[in-house]
Structure formats: structure tokens, C-alpha cells
C-alpha positions in Angstrom: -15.6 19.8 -45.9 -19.1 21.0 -45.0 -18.0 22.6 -41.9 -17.1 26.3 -42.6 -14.6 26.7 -39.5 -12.7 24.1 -40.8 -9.6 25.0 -43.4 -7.2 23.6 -45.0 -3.5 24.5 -45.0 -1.4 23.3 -47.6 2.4 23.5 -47.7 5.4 22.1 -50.0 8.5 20.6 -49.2 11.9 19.9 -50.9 12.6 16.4 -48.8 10.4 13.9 -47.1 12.4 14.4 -44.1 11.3 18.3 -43.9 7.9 16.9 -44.4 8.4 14.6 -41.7 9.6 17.0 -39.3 6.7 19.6 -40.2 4.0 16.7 -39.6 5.6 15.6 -36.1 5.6 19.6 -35.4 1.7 19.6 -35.7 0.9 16.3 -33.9 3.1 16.2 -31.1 3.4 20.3 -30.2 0.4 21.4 -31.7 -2.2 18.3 -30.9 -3.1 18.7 -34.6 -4.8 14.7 -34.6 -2.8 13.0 -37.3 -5.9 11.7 -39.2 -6.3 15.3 -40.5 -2.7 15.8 -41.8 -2.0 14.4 -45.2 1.1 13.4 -47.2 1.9 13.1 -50.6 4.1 14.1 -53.8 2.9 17.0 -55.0 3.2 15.6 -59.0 1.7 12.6 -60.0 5.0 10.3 -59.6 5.9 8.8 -56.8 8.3 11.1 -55.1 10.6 11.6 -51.6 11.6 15.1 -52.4 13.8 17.2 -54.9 16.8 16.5 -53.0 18.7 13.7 -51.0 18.2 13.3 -46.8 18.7 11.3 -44.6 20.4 8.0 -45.3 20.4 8.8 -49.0 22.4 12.5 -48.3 25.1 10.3 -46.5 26.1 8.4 -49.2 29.9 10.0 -49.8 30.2 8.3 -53.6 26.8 10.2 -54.7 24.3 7.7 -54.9 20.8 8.1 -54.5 18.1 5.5 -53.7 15.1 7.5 -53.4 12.9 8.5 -56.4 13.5 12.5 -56.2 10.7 13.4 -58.7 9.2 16.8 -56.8 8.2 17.9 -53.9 6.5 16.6 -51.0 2.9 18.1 -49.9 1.4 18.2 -46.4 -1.8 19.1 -45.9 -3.9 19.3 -42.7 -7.5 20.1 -42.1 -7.6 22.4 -39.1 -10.0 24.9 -37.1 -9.6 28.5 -38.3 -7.6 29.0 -34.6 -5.3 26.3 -35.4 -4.2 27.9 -38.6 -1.5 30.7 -37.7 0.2 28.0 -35.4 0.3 25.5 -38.2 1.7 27.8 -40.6 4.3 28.5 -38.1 5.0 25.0 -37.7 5.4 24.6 -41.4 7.8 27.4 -42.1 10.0 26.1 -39.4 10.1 22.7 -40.8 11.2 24.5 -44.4 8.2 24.5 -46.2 8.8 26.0 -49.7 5.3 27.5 -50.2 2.1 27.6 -48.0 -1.6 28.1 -48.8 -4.9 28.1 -47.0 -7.9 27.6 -48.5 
């Protein structure tokens, strides 16, 4: 990131479908372009979460398909004006932490 008016926001999540939600937030509301939001486990395993959504939440005899390893991490690379409404975005979608760098 050579440009200096260009940030990075970073923000956790304890189920892909939070993460989901926070990414659709930022594209579709905010007009954040989705080839500068980025998703992945925050640990090195492959990982939907910390805890069951979704189809694997319905599941009344407690199974679980998905691999809950960690959290999920979204990132997005954003103008400096961009930021507050991203953060915003985030927080509503449950993000457990948030930085900017």
C-alpha cells in the first residue's frame, strides 16, 4: 500500500455468518468495491468461526459440520473517509475487535 490515504481496517468475528453480514454491509450500503475487502481465519487452520450458524446452529441433536477453529477476519483497504463508516458497519455486524492501521 504505497498510497498514504489508503488504510486498512481490520476486524474479527465469532461466525462466518457475522463476517458475512459485515462484508455485504460495506459493499452493498457503503459501495466499499469487494475486491478491497478480504476474508479469512484469523489462525492458520482452516476455520468458519468459534461458534455454530446457520444451517450448522439448527441442528437440534448437536452436530456440527463446520470446522470451528477461531475466528473469522475481514479486512478492507479503504480511503481514510471511508473508515468511521466501515467501522460502523463492522460493529453492527458483531465484530469482536477492530483495528486500523
Amino acid at each position: 500500500m504505497a498510497d498514504d490515504s489508503v488504510r486498512t481496517i481490520t476486524a474479527t468475528f465469532q461466525t462466518r455468518a457475522a463476517a458475512d453480514l459485515a462484508i455485504e454491509r460495506l459493499a452493498q450500503q457503503h459501495h466499499i468495491a469487494r475486491a478491497d475487502i478480504f476474508v479469512q481465519p484469523k489462525e492458520k487452520r482452516n476455520s468458519c468461526g468459534t461458534a455454530p450458524s446457520g444451517g450448522d446452529a439448527s441442528h437440534s441433536d448437536g452436530r456440527v459440520h463446520a470446522a470451528l477453529r477461531g475466528e473469522i477476519e475481514v479486512s478492507a483497504d479503504l480511503k481514510q473517509e471511508d473508515i468511521a463508516r466501515a467501522e460502523a458497519a463492522f460493529r453492527e455486524a458483531g465484530a469482536t475487535s477492530l483495528a486500523t492501521r
